[in-house]
N, C-alpha and C positions, 0 to 999 in steps of 0.2 A: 504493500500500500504506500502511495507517495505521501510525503511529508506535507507535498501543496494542496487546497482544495482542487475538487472536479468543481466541473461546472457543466449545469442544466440551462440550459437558456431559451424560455420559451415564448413564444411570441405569436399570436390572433391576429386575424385580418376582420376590423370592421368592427371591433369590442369595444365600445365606450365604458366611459370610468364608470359612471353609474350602472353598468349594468354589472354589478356584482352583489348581492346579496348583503354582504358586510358594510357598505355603502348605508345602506337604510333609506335608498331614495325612488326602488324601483321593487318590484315584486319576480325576480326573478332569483329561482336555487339554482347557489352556488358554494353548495357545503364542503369540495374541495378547497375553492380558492376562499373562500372563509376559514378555511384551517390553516390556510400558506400565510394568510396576512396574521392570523394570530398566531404562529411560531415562528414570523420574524419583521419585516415593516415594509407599512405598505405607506405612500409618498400619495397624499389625496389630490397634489397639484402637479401633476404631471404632462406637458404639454407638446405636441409634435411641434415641428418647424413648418408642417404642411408641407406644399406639392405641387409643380408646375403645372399638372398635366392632370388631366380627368383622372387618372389611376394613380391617386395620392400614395398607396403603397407603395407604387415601385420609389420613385425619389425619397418617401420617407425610412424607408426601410433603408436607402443607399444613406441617410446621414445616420442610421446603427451601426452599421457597416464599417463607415469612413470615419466617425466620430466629427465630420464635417457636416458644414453651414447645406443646406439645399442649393446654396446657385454654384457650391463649391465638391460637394460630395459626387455628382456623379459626372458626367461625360460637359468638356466646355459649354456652356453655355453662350449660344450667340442671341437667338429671337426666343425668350422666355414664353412668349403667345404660341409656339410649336415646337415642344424639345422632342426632339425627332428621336434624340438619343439618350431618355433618361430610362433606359433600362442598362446602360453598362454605368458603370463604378468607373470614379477618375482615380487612374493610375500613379497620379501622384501621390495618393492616400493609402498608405497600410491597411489593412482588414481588422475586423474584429478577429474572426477563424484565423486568417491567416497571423494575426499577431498572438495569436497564443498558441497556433503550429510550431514557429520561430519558437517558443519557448520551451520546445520538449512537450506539448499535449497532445491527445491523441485526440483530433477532430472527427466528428462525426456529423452529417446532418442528414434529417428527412423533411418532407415536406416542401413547403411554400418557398420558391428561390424568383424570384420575380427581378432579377439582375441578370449580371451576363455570364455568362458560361464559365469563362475565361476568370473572374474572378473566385466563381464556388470552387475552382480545380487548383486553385492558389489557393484557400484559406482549406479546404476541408481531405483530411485524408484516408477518407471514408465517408460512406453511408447508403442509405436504399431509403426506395421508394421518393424517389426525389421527384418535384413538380416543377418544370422549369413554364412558368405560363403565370397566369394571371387567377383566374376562373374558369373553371368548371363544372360540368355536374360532378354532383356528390358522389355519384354513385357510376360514375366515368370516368376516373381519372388518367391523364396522359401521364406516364410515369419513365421513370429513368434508373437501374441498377447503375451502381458505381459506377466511371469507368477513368479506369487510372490514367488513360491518356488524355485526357480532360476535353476529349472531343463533343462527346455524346451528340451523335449524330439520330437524325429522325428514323434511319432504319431501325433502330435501336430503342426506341421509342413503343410502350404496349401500354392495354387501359387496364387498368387496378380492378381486382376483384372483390366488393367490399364499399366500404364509405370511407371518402375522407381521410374522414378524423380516426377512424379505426385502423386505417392503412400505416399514416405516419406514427399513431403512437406503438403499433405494435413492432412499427421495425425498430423505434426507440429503444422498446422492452425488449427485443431480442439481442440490441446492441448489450443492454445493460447487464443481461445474462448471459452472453458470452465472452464477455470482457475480462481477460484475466492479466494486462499486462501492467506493468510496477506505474508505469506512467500515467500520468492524472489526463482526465479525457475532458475534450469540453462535447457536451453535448447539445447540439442545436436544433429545436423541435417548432417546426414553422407549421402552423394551422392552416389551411382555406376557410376555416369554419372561424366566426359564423356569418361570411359573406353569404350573398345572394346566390344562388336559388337556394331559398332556406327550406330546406325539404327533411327535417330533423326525424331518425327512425318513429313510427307510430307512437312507441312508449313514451317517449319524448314530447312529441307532439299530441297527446292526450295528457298529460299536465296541465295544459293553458288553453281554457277553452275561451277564446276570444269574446265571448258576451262575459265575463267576470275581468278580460284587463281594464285597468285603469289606465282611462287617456291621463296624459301628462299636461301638467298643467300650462307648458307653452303649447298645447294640440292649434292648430290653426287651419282653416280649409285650401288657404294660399298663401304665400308669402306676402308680406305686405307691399313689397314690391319686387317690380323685375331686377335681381340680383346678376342678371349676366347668365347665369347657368342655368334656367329653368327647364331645360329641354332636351338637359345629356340623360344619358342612359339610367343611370339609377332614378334619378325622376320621375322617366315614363315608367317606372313600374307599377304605376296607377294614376288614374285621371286628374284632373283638376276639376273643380276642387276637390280636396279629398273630403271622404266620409270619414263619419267616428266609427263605422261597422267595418270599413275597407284598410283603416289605421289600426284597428284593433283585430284587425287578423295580420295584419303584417310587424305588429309588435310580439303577439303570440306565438308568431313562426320564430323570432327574432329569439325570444326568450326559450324556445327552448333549444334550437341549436347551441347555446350559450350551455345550456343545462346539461347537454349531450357531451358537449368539448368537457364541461368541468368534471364527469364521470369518467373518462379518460386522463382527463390529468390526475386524477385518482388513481388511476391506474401507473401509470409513469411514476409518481410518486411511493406508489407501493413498492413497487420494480426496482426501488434505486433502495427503498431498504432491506428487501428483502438479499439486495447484495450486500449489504453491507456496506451505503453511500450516503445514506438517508445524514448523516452526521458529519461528514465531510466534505459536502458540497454544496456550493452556491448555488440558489436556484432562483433562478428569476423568472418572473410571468409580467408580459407588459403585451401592445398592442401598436400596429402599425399606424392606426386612425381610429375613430371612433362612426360613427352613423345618427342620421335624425332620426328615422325612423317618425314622422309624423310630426316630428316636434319643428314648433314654427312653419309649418305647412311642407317642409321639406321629407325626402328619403333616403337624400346620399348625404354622402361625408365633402362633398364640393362648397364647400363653406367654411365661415370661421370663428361659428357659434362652439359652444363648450362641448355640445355634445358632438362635436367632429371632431376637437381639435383634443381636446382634455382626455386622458387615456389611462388604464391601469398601469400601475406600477407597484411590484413586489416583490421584498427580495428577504431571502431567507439565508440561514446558512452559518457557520462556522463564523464567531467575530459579530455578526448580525445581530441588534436588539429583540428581541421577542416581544411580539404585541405594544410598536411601538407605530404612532397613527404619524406623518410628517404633515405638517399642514405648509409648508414652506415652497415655493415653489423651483421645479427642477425641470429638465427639458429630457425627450426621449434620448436626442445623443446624447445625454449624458452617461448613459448608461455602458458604454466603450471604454471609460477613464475610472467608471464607478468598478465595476468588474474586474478592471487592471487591477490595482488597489485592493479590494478584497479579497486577491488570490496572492499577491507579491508580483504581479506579472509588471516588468516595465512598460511604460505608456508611450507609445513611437511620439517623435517631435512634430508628425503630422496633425497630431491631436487637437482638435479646435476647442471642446466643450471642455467641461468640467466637471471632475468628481464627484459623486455624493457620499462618496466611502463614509465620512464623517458623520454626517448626517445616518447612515445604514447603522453603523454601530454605537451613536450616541457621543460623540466626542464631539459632534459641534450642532448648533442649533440654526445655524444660518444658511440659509441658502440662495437662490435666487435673487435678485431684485424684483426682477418680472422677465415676462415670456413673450416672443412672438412668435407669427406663424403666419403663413401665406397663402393662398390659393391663387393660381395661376398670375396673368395680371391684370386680375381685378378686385383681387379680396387682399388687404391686409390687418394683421392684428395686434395690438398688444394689451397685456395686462400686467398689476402688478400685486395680482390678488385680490384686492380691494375691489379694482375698477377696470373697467374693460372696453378702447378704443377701436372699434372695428374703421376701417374704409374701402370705401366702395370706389374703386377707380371707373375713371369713362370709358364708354366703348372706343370712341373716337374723343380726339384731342386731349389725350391726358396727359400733357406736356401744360394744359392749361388748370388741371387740377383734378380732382374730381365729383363723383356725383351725389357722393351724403358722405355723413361717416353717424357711425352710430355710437354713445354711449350709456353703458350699463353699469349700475351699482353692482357688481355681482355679488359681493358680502352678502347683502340684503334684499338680491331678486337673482338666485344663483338659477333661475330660470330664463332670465336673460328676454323679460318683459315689457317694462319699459323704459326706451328712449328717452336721455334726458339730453343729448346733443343740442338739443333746443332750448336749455334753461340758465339764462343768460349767469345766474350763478354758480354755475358749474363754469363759464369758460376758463380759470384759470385752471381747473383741473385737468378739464379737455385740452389746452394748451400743451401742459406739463406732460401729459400722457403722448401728443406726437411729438415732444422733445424726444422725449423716451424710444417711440420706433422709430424716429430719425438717428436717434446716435445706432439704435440693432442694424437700421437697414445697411448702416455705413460701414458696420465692423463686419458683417456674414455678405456683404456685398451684391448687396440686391440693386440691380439700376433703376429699379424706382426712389432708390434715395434722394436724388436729383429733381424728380418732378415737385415744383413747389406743393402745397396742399393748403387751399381756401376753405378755411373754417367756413360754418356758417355765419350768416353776417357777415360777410368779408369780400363777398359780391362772387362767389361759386357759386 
């Protein structure tokens, strides 16, 4: 047995923060990951950087990855309005896998690889059941056995027999029961679930009979206005306006794929003690974006409301606090530098983010200032816990500013209700807040930094 932790490192497509049981803010079991945040700490402000491109995974998953900024993590950036190439990883960035390869671990992944090819065969030296895709059916998946020459070409390529989430954790579990070498492994367990088609097995899906969910208290039949995005693909997955019967079957689907994945994590975590790992590894559950799922009229994550952007985070483990809640705010990369740190592992110089090691194990109580986060180029966000500045850039002339911006108490309407952008007493706060995403945009180098932004009343 090595002297250093393993590491589990698990990661969802499409899990919002609140949809976790332990949360106390939604009606959905989740009595795994209610056991993982009570033997070790779950971070309740945890926020993506967001996502150029309608498939906010791929870009957000490449700044876990890279420990880099979104316009810095994956492939140059020229026309942010079409990253043609935000499914490879910029080269000039270290790996997560691969930097803890470099370190003597035994890499492993299954599941969800929504980057380039070329990067998993650098960081990972091993695994099965790999997805190199976006989405699929659940019960179809295009899958990939290792292959050491890091080609994985399409002839090679067969459909999974099974669901999902059953597929990846059990190659997981096979990893973990066959593993006998001295060397500490990291294991990397990437979910499809609980993305769309949410087709959760029957038992699952008999849980949550959609006349008993509770609409959410932002439920809305439209968005109050045209956002830019109202017409990509997760949107149409139901009419406008929505219904409360058409939102409460697709929060019931939602809830129990979530249900489905946590009974599998169940299972992973069994698997690791049963080896005899359960005590010596780091394990993290966090998520690549989150989903509206009905709230605010919306049903994708193409936005820069909380429930898109705000995301689980939980990390258990050797050095770890047990049942300790963070209310401070952290960013998803950070979680490449937090990892480092919790294992001994050194942190490459490419490293953008920052640690939460301290925070994990209770040596420090600070964290964050605050967060931003982006969708494509029209949505940007920042918060600083408290308060939360959204903007809504133009379609056309946004050199000239743009077309609202919206602010939220969110302390005190962490539903994200009403707009006070209008209430001439708040402008210095409003002000202070686009200080704030002007100094982010400037340092993660977003070329909207440049575009002035006319406050309301300012003749925007």
């Amino acid at each position: 047995m090595s002297a250093r932790p393993n590491v589990l490192f698990m990661i969802a497509d499409d899990h919002r923060f609140s949809g976790m049981g332990h949360v106390g803010r939604e009606a959905v079991r989740t009595p795994a990951l209610d056991a993982l945040a009570a033997r070790g700490t779950a971070f309740r402000k945890a926020y993506i950087m967001g996502g150029l491109s309608g498939a906010v995974c791929v870009p957000s998953r490449a700044t876990v990855h890279t420990g880099a900024s979104v316009f810095r993590g994956s492939g140059d950036v020229e026309d942010i309005a079409s990253p043609s190439n935000y499914g490879r990883l910029n080269e000039k960035y270290g790996t997560l896998a691969g930097t803890f390869r470099d370190a003597g671990y035994h890499t492993f992944a299954t599941g969800k690889w929504h980057n380039d090819k070329k990067s998993f065969a650098d960081g990972f030296c091993a695994g099965g059941n790999i997805f190199f895709g976006g989405m699929s059916d659940h019960l179809a998946v295009p899958l990939h056995d290792f292959d050491a020459t890091g080609d994985y070409p399409q002839s090679a390529q067969y459909i999974g027999e099974g669901f999902s989430t059953n597929l990846f954790t059990d190659a997981a579990i096979d990893f973990l029961d066959g593993y006998e070498d001295d060397d500490p492994f990291f294991l990397y367990l990437a979910f499809t679930s609980p993305h769309d088609p949410r087709m959760a097995p029957e038992e699952y899906a008999a849980m949550y009979d959609p006349d008993d969910v509770e609409l959410p208290p932002n439920f809305m039949a439209e968005h109050p206005f045209d956002n830019g995005e109202m017409r990509i693909r997760d949107e149409d997955l139901a009419a406008y306006p929505r219904t409360e019967a058409e939102v409460r079957r697709h929060i019931a689907d939602y809830y129990a794929m979530i249900t489905h994945q946590d009974a599998h994590i169940a299972r992973v975590l069994d698997a690791l003690d049963r080896n005899g790992h359960g005590e010596d590894t780091i394990i993290v559950y966090t998520a690549d974006h989150g989903l509206a799922v009905g709230q605010h009229g919306l049903l994708g994550k193409q936005n820069v409301y909380d429930h898109s952007v705000r995301v689980p985070m939980i990390v258990a483990g050797p050095g770890v606090q047990a049942g300790l809640d963070v209310d401070e705010i952290v960013c998803l990369y950070d979680l490449f530098p937090t990892v480092c740190d919790l294992t001994g592992t050194p942190i490459p110089d490419s490293v953008e983010s920052r640690s939460n090691a301290d925070l994990a194990t209770g040596a420090s109580a600070t964290g964050r200032d605050s967060a931003f986060s982006v969708y494509r180029d029209i949505h940007r966000m920042v918060t600083d816990g408290e308060w939360k500045l959204i903007r809504h850039y133009r379609a056309e002339g946004r050199d000239k500013g743009v077309d609202r911006v919206q602010l939220f108490h969110v302390g005190e309407d962490p539903w994200e209700l009403t707009d006070l952008s209008g209430d001439v007493s708040q402008r210095d706060r409003l002000n202070t807040l686009a200080a704030t995403m002007t100094a982010w945009m400037r340092d993660v180098g977003d070329p909207f930094a440049s575009i002035p932004v006319l406050l309301p009343g300012s003749g925007g």
